[in-house]
Structures are given as C-alpha cells and as structure tokens.
C-alpha positions in Angstrom: 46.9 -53.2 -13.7 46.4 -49.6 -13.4 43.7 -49.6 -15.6 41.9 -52.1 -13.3 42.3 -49.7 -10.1 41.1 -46.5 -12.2 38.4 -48.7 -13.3 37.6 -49.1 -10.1 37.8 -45.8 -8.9 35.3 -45.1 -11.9 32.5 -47.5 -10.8 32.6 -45.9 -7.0 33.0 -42.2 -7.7 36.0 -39.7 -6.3 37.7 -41.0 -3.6 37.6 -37.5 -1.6 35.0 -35.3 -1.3 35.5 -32.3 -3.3 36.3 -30.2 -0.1 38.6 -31.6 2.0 37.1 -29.8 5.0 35.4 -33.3 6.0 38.6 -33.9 7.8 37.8 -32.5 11.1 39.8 -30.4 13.0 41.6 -32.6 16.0 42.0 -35.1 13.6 44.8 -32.7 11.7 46.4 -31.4 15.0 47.3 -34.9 15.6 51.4 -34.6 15.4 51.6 -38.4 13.7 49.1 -37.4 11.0 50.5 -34.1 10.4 53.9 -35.6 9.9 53.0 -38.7 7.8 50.1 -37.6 5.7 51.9 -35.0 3.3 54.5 -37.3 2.6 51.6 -40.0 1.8 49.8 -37.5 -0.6 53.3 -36.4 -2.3 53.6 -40.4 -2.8 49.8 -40.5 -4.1 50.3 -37.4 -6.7 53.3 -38.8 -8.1 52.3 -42.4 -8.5 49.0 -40.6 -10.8 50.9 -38.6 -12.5 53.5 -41.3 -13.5 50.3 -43.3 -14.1 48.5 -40.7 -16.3 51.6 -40.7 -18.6 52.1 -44.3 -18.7 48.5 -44.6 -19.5 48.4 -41.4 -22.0 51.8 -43.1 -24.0 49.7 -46.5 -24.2 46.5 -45.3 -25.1 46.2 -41.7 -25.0 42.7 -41.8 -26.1 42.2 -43.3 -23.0 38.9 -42.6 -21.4 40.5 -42.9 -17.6 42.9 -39.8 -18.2 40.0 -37.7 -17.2 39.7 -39.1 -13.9 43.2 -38.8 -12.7 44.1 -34.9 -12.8 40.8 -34.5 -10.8 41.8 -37.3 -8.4 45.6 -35.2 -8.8 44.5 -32.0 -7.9 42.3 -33.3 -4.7 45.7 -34.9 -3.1 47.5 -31.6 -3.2 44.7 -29.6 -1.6 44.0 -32.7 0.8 47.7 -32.0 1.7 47.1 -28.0 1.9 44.5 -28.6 4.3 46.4 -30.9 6.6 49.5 -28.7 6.4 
C-alpha cells in the first residue's frame, strides 16, 4: 500500500513546490488554517517517517526512500512558513 502511494507521488513529481512561499499571504493569516495546518503537517511528517522505516526494514534498498526525506523536510518548512 505505501509503496503504491510513493509510487504515485514518483510518476507526478513533489507534491510542494520547493519554496513554500506559493502560499500567499491572507491565505496564512486565516485563524482556521493557522490553527489546523501545523497539526496536519506534524501528522504528515510522522506518517513518512514511520513509512520510511517500515519501508527501509522491508526493503532497504528500496528505491522510494529517496523520495520521502525530501517530501519530509518540505512539510516542516511548509509548517515554518504557516507558523
């Protein structure tokens, strides 16, 4: 299962744009967003990272454990930038 939805990541490229500064700005002074979307991206970084070690006991030659530090690493400066 997992390896079907980093398969899928693979075939259509990063889900965020490297720089998160696409988000624009009203869009992060919203109060619901500012309260809900850290706690999403803490959900989103641990769910890879339990992933990427699931995935690296199974198989850890594993060609998608590149993609999921990157994918990692963009959730926690996604939830810098929104706060």
């Amino acid at each position: 299962m997992a390896r079907e939805c980093f398969s899928n990541i693979e075939s259509k490229g990063q889900c965020f744009p490297p720089n998160p500064s696409f988000i624009k700005p009203n869009i992060t002074q919203d109060p619901e967003i500012q309260d809900v979307a850290p706690r999403i991206l803490d959900v989103l970084s641990q769910r890879l990272e339990s992933q990427y070690m699931l995935i690296a006991e199974a198989d850890p030659q594993d060609p998608v454990l590149r993609k999921i530090p990157p994918l990692a690493r963009q959730a926690r400066e996604l939830k810098a930038f929104i706060g």
